[in-house]
C-alpha positions in Angstrom: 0.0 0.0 0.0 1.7 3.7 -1.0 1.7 5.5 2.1 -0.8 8.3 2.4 -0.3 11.6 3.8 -0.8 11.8 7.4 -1.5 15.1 10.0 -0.9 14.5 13.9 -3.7 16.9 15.4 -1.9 17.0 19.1 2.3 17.4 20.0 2.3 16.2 23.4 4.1 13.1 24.2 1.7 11.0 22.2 1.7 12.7 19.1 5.5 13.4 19.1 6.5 9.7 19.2 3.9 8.7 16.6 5.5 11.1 14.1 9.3 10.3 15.2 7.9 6.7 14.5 6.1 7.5 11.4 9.6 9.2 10.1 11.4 6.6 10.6 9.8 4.2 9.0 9.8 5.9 5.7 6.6 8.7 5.8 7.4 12.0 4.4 4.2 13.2 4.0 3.1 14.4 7.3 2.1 17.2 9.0 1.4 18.4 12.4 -0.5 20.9 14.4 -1.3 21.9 18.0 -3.1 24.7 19.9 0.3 25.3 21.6 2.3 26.4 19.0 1.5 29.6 19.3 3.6 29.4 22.8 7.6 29.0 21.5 8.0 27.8 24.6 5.5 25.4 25.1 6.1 21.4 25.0 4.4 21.0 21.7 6.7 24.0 20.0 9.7 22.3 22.2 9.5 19.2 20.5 9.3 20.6 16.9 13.2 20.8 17.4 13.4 17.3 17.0 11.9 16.4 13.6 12.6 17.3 10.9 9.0 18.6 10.0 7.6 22.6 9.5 4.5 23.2 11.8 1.1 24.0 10.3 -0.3 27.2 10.8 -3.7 26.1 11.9 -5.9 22.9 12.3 -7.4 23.4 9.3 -4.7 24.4 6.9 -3.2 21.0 8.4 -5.7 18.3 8.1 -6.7 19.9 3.9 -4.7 17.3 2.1 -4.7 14.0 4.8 -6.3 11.2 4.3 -5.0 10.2 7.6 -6.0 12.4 10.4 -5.1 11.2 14.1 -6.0 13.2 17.1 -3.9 12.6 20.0 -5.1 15.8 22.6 -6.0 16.2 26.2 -9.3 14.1 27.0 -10.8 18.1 27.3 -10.0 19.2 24.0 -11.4 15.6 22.2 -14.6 17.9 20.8 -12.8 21.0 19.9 -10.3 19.0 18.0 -12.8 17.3 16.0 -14.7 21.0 16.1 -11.4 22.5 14.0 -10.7 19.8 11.8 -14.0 19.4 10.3 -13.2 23.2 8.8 -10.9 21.4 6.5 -11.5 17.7 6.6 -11.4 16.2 2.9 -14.0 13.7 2.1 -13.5 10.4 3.2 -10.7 11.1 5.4 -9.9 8.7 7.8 -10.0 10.3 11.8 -8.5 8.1 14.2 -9.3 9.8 17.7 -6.8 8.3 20.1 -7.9 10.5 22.9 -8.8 9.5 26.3 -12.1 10.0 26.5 -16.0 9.2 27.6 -18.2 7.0 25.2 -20.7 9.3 25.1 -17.9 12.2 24.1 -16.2 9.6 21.5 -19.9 9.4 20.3 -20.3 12.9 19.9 -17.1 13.4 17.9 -18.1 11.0 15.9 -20.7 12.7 14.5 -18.8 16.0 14.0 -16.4 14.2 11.9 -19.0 11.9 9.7 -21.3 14.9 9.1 -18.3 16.7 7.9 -17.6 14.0 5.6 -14.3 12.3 7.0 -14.6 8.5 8.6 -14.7 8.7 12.0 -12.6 5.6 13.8 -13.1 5.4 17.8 -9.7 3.9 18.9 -8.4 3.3 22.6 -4.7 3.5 23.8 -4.7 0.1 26.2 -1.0 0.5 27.0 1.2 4.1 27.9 2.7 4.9 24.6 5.9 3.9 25.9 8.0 2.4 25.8 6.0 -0.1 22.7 5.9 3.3 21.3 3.9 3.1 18.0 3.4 -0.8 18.4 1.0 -0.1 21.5 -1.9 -2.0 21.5 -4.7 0.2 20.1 -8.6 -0.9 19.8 -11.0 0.2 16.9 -14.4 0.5 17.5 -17.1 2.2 15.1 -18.7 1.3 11.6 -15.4 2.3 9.7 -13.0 0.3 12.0 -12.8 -3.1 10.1 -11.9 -1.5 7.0 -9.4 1.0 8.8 -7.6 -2.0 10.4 -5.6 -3.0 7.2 -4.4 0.9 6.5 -3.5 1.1 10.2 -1.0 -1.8 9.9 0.0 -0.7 6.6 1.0 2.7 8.1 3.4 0.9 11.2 0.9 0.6 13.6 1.0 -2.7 14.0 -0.8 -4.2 17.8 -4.0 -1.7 16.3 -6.9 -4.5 16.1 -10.6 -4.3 15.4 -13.2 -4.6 18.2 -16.4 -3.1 18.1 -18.5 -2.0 14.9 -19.9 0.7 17.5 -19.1 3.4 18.9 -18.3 3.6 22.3 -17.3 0.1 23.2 -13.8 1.1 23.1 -13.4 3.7 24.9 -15.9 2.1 27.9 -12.9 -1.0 27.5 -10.3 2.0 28.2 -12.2 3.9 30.6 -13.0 1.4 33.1 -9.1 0.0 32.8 -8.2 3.6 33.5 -10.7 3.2 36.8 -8.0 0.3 38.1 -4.8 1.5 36.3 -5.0 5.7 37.6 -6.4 4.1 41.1 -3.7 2.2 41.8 -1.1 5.3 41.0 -3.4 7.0 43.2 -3.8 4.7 46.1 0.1 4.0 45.9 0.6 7.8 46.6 -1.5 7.8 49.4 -0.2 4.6 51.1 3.5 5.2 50.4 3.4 8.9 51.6 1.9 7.7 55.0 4.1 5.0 55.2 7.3 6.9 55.2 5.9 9.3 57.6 4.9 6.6 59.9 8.9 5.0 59.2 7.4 1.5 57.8 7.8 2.1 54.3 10.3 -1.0 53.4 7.7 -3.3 55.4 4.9 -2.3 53.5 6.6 -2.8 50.1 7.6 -6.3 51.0 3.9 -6.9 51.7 2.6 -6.0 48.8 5.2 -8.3 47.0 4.0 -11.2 48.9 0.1 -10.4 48.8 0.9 -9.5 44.7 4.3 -11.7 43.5 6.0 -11.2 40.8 6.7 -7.3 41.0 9.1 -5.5 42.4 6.9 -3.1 44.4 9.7 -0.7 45.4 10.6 -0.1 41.5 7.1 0.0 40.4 5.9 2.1 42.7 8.5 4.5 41.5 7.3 4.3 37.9 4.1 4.4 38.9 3.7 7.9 41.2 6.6 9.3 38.9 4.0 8.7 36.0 1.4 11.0 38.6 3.5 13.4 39.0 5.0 14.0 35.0 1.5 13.4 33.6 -0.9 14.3 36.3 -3.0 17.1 34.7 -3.3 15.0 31.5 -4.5 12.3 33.7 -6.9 14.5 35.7 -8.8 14.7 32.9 -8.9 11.2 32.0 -10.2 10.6 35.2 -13.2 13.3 34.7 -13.7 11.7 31.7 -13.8 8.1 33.3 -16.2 9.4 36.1 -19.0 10.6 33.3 -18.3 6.8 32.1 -19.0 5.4 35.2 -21.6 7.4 36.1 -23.5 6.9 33.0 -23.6 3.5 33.7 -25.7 4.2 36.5 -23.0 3.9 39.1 -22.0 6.8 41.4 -18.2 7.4 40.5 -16.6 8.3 43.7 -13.4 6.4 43.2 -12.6 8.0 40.0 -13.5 11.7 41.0 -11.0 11.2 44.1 -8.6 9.6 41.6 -9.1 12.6 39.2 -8.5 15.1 42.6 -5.5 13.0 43.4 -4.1 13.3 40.0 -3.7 17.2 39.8 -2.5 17.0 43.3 0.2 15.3 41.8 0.8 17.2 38.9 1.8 20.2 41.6 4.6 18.5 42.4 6.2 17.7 39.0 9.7 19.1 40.4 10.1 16.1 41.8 10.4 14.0 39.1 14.1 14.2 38.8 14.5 11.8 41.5 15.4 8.5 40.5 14.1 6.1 43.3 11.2 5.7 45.5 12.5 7.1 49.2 14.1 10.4 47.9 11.1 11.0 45.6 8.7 10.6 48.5 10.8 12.8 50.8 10.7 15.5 48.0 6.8 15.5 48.0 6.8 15.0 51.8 8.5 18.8 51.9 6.4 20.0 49.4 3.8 19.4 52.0 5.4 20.5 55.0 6.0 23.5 53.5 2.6 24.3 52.8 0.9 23.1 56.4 3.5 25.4 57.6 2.2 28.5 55.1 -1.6 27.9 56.2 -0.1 28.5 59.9 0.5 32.0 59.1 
């Protein structure tokens, strides 16, 4: 299959490995755009340094000649993406929405994009992007999916599969993994936090490798709250979005909204990201919050 042209709506971490990916495997014809680039400074107008690729000067403009459109923004934007590419969608352009969003929002872009003439394709991330990078496993839900399948795989993303002919199934699959996944970042914070306080941190790591064997609790639990920290306002969203999945299934979602408070909490703290194992990392946030019980004092 000749490759067709391609525009990443989205330069966060998602869409800036996609097109590193799609670049190395042979795909000149791509083009890029996000709401940041406005911002020199901004992550999205950061990464620009390292591709060799010129910016589009607005969604639009970008998405005129693709026949592959793939929108990888925060779960908050998912609408106004669609909103600004179906200004310029071509007919019968494929839109693969990779975002992390609701069934109910997935459906509703949907029909932004179809009434604009593109083929919308629901698709869920089931895996971080890294460190499978463009081989993450992606699901494809919605009456276009089967026949996107093949053109996915052609284009290098190869662990996409088809699963749903409608939309919303998906997403509800990623959603309620993101209830468990986000949760147990979440809960980890919590517990760990307390746990070095309290001077019984080791001991409750080596319970949790005995109650759970096989992982290395000390190490994962690095990973894990260092993901909270990096990604947390990305993830804060997800989590609103996962609430209004939960709760449309009838089901008050108090889990999630605590898991979606937790999350920005974390993404406060960013800073400490630069240390490289559990205890110092902890101590770094445990300052971070004697420092602020000892501003409300005053």
């Amino acid at each position: 299959m000749t490759l067709l042209r391609i525009c990443l709506i989205g330069f966060g971490e998602v869409g800036q490995t996609l097109c590193a990916d799609f670049i190395a495997k042979g795909q000149s014809r791509l083009t890029v755009w996000d709401v940041l680039f406005g911002d020199k400074q901004s992550a999205p107008s950061q990464g620009l340094k390292n591709v060799d690729i010129i910016a589009a000067v607005s969604a639009k403009s970008a998405v005129a000649k693709a026949s592959i459109i793939i929108s990888a923004v925060t779960a908050a934007k998912t609408i106004n993406a669609a909103t600004d590419v179906a200004k310029g969608i071509k007919d019968g352009a494929w839109f693969l929405d990779l975002n992390s969003a609701s069934p109910h929002t997935k459906q509703t872009t949907a029909r932004i994009i179809n009434e604009a003439g593109g083929r919308y394709v629901e698709a869920a991330l089931m895996a971080p992007i890294a460190p499978k990078r463009i081989a993450a496993p992606v699901l494809l839900g919605g009456p276009y999916a089967a026949e996107f399948e093949p053109v996915a795989l052609a284009h290098g993303l190869s662990n996409t599969r088809y699963f749903s002919s409608d939309y919303g199934k998906a997403s509800a699959a990623k959603m309620c993994r993101s209830v468990m996944v986000k949760g147990i970042e979440a809960l980890l914070m919590e517990s760990l936090l307390a746990a070095r306080h309290y001077g019984v941190l080791g001991t409750v790591t080596s319970s949790l490798s005995d109650l759970f064997p096989g992982s290395e609790w000390s190490t994962l639990s690095h990973q894990m709250i260092s993901r909270s920290l990096k990604h947390g306002y990305r993830r804060a969203e997800e989590m609103r979005e996962v609430a209004q999945t939960v709760l449309e299934a009838g089901i008050e979602p108090d889990m999630s909204r605590a898991c979606a408070k937790c999350q920005d909490w974390a993404a406060a703290r960013k800073a400490v990201t630069t240390e490289t194992s559990l205890e110092p990392m902890l101590d770094a946030i445990m300052k971070t919050i004697d420092r602020e019980n000892e501003n409300r004092k005053y």
